[in-house]
Structure formats: structure tokens, C-alpha cells
C-alpha positions as CSV (number, residue, x, y, z in Angstrom):
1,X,93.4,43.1,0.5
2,X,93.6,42.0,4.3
3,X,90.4,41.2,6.3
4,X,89.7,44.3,8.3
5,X,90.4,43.2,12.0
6,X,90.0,46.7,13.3
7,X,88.0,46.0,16.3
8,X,89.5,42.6,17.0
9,X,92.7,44.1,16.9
10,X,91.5,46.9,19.5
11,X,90.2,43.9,21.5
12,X,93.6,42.0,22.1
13,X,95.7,44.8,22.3
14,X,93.7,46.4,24.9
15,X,93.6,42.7,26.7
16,X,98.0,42.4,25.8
17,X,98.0,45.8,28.2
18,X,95.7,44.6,30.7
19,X,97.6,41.9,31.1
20,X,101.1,43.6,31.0
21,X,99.5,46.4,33.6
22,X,98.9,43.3,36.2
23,X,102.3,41.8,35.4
24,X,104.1,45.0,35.7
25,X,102.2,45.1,39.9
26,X,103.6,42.0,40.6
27,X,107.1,43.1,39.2
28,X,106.3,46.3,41.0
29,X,105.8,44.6,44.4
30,X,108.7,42.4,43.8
31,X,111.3,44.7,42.8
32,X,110.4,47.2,45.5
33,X,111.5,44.2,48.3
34,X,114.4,43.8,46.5
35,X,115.0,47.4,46.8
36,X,114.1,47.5,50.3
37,X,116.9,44.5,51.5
38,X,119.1,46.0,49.2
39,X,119.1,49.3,50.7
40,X,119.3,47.6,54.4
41,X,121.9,45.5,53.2
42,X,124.0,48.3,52.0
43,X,123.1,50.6,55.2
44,X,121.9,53.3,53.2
45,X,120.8,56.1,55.3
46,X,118.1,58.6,54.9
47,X,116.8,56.5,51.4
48,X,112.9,57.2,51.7
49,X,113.3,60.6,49.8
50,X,115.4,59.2,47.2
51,X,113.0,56.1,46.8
52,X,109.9,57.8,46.9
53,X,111.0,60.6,43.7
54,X,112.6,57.6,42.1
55,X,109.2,55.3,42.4
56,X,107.2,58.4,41.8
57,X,109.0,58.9,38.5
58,X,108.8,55.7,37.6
59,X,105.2,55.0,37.9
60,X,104.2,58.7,36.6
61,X,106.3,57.5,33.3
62,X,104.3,53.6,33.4
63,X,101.0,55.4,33.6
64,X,101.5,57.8,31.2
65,X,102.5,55.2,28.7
66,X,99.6,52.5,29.8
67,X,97.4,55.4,29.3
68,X,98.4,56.2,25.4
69,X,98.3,52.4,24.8
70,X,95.0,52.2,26.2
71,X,93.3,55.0,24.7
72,X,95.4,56.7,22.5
73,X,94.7,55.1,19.3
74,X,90.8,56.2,19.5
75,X,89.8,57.3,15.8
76,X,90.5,55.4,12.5
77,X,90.0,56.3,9.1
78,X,89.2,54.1,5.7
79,X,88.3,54.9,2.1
80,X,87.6,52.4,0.0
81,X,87.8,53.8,-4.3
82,X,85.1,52.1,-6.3
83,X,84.4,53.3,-10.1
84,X,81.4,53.4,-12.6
85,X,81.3,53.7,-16.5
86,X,78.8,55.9,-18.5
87,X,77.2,53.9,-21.8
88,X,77.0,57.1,-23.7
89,X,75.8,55.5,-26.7
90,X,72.9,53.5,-24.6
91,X,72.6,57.0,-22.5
92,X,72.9,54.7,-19.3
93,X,75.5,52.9,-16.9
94,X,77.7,49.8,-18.2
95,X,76.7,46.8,-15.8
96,X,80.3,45.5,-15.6
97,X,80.4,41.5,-14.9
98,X,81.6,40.3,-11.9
99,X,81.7,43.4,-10.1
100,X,78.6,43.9,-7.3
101,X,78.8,47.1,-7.0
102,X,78.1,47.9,-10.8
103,X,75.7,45.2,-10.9
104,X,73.5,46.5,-7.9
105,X,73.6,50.7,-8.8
106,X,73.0,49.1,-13.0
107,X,70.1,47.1,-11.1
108,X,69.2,50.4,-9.1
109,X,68.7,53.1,-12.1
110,X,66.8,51.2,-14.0
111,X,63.9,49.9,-11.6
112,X,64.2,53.6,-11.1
113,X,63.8,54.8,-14.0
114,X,61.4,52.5,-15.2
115,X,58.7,53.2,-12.5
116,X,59.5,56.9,-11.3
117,X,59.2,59.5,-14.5
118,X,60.9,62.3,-12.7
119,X,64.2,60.1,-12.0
120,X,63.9,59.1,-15.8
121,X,63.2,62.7,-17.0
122,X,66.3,64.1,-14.8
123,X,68.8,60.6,-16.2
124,X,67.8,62.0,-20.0
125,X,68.3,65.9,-19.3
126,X,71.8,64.8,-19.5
127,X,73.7,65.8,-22.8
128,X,75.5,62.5,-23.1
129,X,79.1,63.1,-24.7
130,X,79.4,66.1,-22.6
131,X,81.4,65.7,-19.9
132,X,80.4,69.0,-18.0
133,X,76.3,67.9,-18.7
134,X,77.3,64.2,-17.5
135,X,79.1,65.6,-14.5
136,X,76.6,68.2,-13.7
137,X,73.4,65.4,-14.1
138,X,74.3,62.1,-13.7
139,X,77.3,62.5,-10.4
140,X,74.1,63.4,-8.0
141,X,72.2,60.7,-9.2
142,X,74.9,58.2,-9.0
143,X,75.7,59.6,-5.5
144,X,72.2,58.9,-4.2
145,X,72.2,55.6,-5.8
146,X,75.3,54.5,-4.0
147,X,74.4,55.7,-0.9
148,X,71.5,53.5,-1.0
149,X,73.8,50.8,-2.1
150,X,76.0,51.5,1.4
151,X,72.8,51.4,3.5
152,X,70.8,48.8,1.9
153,X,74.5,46.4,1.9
154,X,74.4,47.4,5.7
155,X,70.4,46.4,5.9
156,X,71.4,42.8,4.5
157,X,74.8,42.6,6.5
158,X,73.4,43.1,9.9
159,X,70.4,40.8,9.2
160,X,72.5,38.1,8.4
161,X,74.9,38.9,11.5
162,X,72.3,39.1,14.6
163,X,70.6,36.0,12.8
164,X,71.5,34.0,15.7
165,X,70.6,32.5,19.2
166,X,73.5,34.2,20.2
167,X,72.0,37.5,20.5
168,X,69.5,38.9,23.0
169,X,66.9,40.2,20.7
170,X,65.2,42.6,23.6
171,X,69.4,43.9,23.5
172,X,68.5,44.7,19.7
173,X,66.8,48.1,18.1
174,X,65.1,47.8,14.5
175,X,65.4,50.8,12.0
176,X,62.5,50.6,9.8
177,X,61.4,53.2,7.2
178,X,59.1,55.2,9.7
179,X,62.0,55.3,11.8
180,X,64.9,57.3,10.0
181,X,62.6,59.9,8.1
182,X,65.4,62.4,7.7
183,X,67.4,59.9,6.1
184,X,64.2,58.9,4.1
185,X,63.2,61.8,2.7
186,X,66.6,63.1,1.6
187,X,67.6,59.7,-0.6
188,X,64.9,59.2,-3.2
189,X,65.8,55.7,-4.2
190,X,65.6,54.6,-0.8
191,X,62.2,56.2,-0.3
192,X,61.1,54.8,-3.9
193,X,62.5,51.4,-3.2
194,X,61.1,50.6,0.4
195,X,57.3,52.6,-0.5
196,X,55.1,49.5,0.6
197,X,54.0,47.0,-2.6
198,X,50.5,48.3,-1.8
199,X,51.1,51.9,-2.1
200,X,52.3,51.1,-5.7
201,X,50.5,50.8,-9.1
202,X,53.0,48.1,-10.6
203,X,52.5,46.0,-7.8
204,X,48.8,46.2,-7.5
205,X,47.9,45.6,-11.0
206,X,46.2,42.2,-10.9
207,X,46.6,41.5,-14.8
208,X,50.5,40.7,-14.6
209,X,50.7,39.9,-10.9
210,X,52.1,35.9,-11.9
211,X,55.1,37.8,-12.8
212,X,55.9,39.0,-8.9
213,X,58.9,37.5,-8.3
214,X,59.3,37.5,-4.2
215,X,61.7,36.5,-1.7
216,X,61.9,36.7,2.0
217,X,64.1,37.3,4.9
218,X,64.9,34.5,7.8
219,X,64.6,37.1,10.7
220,X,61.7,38.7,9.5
221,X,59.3,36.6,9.6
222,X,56.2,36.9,7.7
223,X,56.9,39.5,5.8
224,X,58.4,39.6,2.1
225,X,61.5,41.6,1.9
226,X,62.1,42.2,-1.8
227,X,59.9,41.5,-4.9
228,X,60.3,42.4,-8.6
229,X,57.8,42.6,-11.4
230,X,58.2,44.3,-14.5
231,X,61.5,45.8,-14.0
232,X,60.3,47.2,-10.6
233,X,62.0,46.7,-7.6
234,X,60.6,46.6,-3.4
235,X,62.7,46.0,-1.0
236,X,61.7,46.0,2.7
237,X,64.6,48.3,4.6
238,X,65.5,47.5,8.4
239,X,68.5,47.9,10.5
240,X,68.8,45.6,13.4
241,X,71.3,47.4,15.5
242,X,72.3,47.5,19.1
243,X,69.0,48.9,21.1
244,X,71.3,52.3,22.0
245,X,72.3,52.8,18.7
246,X,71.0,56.1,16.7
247,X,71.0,56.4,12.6
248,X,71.1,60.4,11.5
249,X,71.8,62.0,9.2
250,X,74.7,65.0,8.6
251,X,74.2,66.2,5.2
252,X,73.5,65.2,2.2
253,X,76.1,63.2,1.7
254,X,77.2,61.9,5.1
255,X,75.6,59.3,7.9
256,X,76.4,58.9,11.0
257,X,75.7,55.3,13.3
258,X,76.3,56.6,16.9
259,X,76.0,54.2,19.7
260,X,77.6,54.1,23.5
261,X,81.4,52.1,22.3
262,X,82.0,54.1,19.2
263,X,81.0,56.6,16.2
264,X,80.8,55.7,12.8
265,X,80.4,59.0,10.3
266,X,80.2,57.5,6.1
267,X,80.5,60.0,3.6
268,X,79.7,58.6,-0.2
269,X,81.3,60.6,-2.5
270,X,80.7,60.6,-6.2
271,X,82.7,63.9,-7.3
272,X,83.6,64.0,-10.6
273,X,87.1,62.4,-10.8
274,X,87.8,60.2,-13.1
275,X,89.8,56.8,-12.8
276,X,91.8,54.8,-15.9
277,X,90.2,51.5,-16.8
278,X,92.5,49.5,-19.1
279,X,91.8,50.0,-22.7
280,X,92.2,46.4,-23.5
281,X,89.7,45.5,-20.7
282,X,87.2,47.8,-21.9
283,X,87.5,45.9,-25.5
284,X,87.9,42.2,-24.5
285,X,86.1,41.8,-21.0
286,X,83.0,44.8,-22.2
287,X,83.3,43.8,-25.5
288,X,82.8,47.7,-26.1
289,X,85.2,49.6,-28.9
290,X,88.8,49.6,-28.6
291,X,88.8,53.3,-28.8
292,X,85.6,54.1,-26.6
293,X,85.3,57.3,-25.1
294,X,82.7,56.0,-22.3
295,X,84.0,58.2,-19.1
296,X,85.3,56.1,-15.8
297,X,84.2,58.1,-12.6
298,X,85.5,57.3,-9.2
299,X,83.0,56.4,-6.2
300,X,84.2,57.2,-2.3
301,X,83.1,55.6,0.6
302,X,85.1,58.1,3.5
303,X,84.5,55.9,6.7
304,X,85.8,57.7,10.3
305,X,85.4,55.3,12.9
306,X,85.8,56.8,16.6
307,X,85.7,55.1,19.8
308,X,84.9,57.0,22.7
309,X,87.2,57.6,25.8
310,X,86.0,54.6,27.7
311,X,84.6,52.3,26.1
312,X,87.5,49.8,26.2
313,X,87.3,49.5,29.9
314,X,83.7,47.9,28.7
315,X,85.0,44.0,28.9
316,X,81.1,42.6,28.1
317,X,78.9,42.3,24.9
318,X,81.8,43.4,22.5
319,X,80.2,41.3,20.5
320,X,77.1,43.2,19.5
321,X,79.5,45.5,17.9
322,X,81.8,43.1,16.0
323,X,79.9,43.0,13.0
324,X,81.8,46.2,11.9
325,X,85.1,44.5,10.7
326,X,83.0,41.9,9.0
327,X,81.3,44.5,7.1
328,X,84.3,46.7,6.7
329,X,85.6,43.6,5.0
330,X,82.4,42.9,3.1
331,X,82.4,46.5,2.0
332,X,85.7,46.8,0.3
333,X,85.2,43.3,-1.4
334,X,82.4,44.1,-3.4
335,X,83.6,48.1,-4.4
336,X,87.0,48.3,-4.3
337,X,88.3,48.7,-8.0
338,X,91.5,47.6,-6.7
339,X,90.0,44.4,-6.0
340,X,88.2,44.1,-8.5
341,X,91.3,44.1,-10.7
342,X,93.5,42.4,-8.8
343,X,91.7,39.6,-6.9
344,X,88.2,39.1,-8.2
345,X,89.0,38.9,-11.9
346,X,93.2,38.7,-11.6
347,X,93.2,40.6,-14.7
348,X,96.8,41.1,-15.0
349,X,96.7,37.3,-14.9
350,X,94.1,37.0,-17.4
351,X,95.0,39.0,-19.7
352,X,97.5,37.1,-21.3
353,X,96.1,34.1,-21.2
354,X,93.2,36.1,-23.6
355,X,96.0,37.4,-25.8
356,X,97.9,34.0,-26.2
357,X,94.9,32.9,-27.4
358,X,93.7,35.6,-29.4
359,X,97.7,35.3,-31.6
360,X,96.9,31.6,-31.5
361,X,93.5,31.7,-32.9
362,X,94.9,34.1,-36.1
363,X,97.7,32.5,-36.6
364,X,97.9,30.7,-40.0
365,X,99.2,27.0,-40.4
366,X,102.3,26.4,-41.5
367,X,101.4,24.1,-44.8
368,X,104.8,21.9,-45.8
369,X,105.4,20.8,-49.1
370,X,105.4,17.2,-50.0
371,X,108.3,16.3,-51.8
């Protein structure tokens, strides 16, 4: 997988035609006093009509072209294929090591489950070993989950991005929970997880509160941004974001970051398909049966990137924005199943190393006689 350059890219090709626009005005001015001494060299009569439908052409053809390479390429599109497997037997997920994105929604359901009774009550409704009951019960649930994954990822990425002295802080807008309530009130983990520590029983119950566990964030200061006890999980939400931007929301499934240079609409997408996950990585990495029937369903993150019209002609504070290819990049890395397989792990490398080893370790000695 290649670092996403998206807007970089955008950046230096719009600068390469810039430049080539100012190159081709100079070659413009030049050529057209060759032209000229040409024509009066020759004695060419009666030439300004000719010249003017020919240089007319010519530019109509330059602008045209100039145009497209400016602005033509305006809206780009990205999915990125995570996956999640069921623990039937354990009626829960499979926390998969080495791979965030199972780690976190694992993390997720449980602190969920553990301190809200109706997210519990709705996890066990499901007939586990049922794959219509599964689909029907857990998908939605897995789809919330993951959104709040996307936008709490986000939360962390832009923190650690505008953390700088770089940045104009009055040119910055914060998101807070208060702020997005549409957002808020349709995703219940986010609303469960962000619910203030005082507005909570687990965290106000003196008797075990030595086993808060809290941690904070360097740009907000003073405040703690995530705390555990018991299996229950806070964590303070925020999006710093440029002061114009706008969060809303689309529908249930989509979300849409709008601001003055471009449009950014994610769709998570948890429908039901189901991907193959090697049967001899299910038995020696998940240490789970060799014949396992725990189901592998696919999670979509559908991301439509659109610039508007002229925003490239913007040459100042590009890089308020620039923090998308860094969490494009970010994004893919940590819930991308292909790498996963591929690059984090190298499985295909791995897994011979694991069966060399395995022959080796059952392979008898060879005894030799003595004569």
C-alpha cells in the first residue's frame, strides 16, 4: 500500500500548470514576433485575418486544455475493506492480534456491553450459529461500532495534527459533544462513550475509584480525555477542524465534513458479505479449530472526496487541510485486511516459516545402529 498523497499531489500538479501557463505567455509573446518578422520578411499581404483565426484557435485549444488540467480532476473516490470474525462459541467478536481495528471495535462491545443492558440485551437476542439471526442482529451493531471507530480515529488524528505552533488556533473550530447532536444521538456508542464520568454510576462509585485508570490529551489541557474502570470506558470526543468547517450528518450510515476547499462524504458499511480468512491462519495465528465455522464479515469505509470549482486558485493555508492524506494513510493502515495480511503480519511470509517448524518439531530422530 502507497502513502495516500491525494492532496499533495493536487498541490504540485496544480503548481506544474501554473507554471507551464506562465511559460507557455512568454513562448506566446515570443513566437508571435517571430511570426510577425516572418510574415514581413516574406511580404505576406493581407495576413491579420489569417493570424488572428489561427492565434484564436490556438489559444481557444491552450485554454480549454489548461482549464481540464486545472479543474477537471475535482472528485475522488476510496474504499478501504476491513473484516471482523464472530466467536460463536463465546457469543462475541474474536479480538484478532495485531490488527487495530479488531482490537478497538473488540475493546468497543464490551465496555458496551458491560455498562449499557440494552446494548447487551440486543448482542444476546442474537441466535448465534445462525447466520440470518447473526446478520440480522449483530451487522447494525457492528456498523455503529465502526463508525465510532472512524470518528473517534479522526478525533485522535486531528489532535495530534493541529498540535503545533504552526497553526493559528483562533483559524481552528472545536467539535465537542454539544456540538454535533444529530450525529450524537443517532450513534449510541458515541453518545455512551463521551456521557461525562459524572453523569455515570461506574465512575462515581467511590468504593473502587483506585481502579480509574486516566489519561489525558496534550491540547486539551486540563481535562482527562479517556479513563477506564471496571471494563468501562470515557472518552472525551472533539474535532479540531478548520473554523469554516461543518460535521453533519446524511443518514444513518453516512457523514459528511464540508468546508470552503473541499467535501468529504464517509459511508461505513457493514452489509453482510462475507470475506475468506485463511483456514490455516484461523488455526495457527487464533489458535481456534481447524474446521471452525466462526463467519468473516467485511467492513466498508466508502470515502468521496470532492473539491469545489475554485478552490485550487486558493494558493494560502493549504495546510490546514493537509491532514487528510495523512489520515487517509492512517486509515487504511490500521483496517485494511489487505494489509493486514500482506504488510503487518506478512503472512504469506510467515506461514512457512510456522510450518517448517511445526514438520521439524514432529519429526522423529533418525537413531543409527552401532555396529
Amino acid at each position: 500500500m502507497n502513502k495516500n498523497n491525494l492532496l499533495n499531489d493536487i498541490l504540485d500538479n496544480r503548481k506544474k500548470v501554473l507554471e507551464l501557463i506562465i511559460i507557455s505567455i512568454i513562448l506566446g509573446i515570443g513566437v508571435s514576433f517571430i511570426s510577425s518578422s516572418l510574415f514581413d520578411y516574406l511580404q505576406i499581404e493581407n495576413n491579420n485575418a489569417l493570424c488572428l483565426s489561427i492565434g484564436l484557435f490556438l489559444t481557444l485549444v491552450s485554454l480549454i486544455y489548461f482549464t481540464y488540467s486545472l479543474f477537471g480532476k475535482r472528485i475522488f473516490d476510496k474504499e478501504i475493506n476491513g473484516f471482523f470474525l464472530v466467536d460463536r462459541e463465546n457469543e462475541s467478536l474474536i479480538d484478532i492480534d495485531n490488527y487495530y481495528y479488531s482490537n478497538k471495535i473488540y475493546q468497543y462491545l464490551n465496555s458496551a456491553r458491560i455498562e449499557d443492558s440494552a446494548i447487551d440485551k440486543k448482542w444476546l437476542k442474537t441466535n448465534f450459529g445462525n447466520i440470518d439471526s447473526e446478520r440480522n442482529n449483530i451487522l447494525p451493531i457492528v456498523q455503529e461500532i465502526s463508525e465510532y471507530y472512524f470518528l473517534e480515529s479522526l478525533s485522535m488524528h486531528l489532535s495530534e495534527f493541529f498540535n503545533s505552533t504552526q497553526f493559528d488556533k483562533n483559524r481552528l473550530k472545536i467539535y465537542e459533544r454539544n456540538d454535533i447532536p444529530d450525529i450524537l444521538l443517532s450513534n449510541q456508542f458515541l453518545e455512551l462513550f463521551s456521557k461525562p464520568m459524572h453523569q455515570r454510576a461506574t465512575f462515581i462509585d467511590d468504593e473502587t475509584n483506585n481502579s480509574v485508570t486516566s489519561f489525558t490529551r496534550g491540547d486539551i489541557e486540563g481535562k482527562v480525555t479517556s479513563s477506564y474502570k471496571n471494563g468501562v470506558m470515557f472518552k472525551h470526543f472533539h474535532l479540531v477542524l478548520p473554523n469554516e468547517s461543518k460535521l453533519l450528518r446524511k443518514n444513518n450510515s453516512t457523514i459528511i465534513i464540508k468546508n470552503k476547499r473541499f467535501k468529504i462524504t464517509v459511508r461505513t458499511l457493514v452489509s453482510g458479505v462475507n470475506t475468506y480468512i485463511p483456514v490455516e491462519f484461523r488455526e495457527l495465528y487464533l489458535g481456534l479449530d481447524k474446521y471452525d465455522r466462526n463467519p468473516a464479515f467485511v467492513t466498508t469505509y466508502r470515502i468521496n472526496i470532492e473539491f469545489n470549482k475554485f478552490s485550487f486558485l486558493k494558493s494560502s493555508s493549504w495546510e490546514y487541510y493537509k491532514w487528510v492524506d495523512s489520515f487517509l494513510y492512517r486509515l487504511e493502515k490500521n483496517v485494511s485486511e489487505k494489509y493486514y495480511f500482506n504488510t503487518q503480519i506478512e503472512w504469506d511470509k510467515i506461514y512457512p516459516i510456522i510450518k517448517a517448524l511445526q514438520v521439524k518439531s514432529t519429526k522423529k530422530p533418525t537413531i543409527k545402529s552401532v555396529k
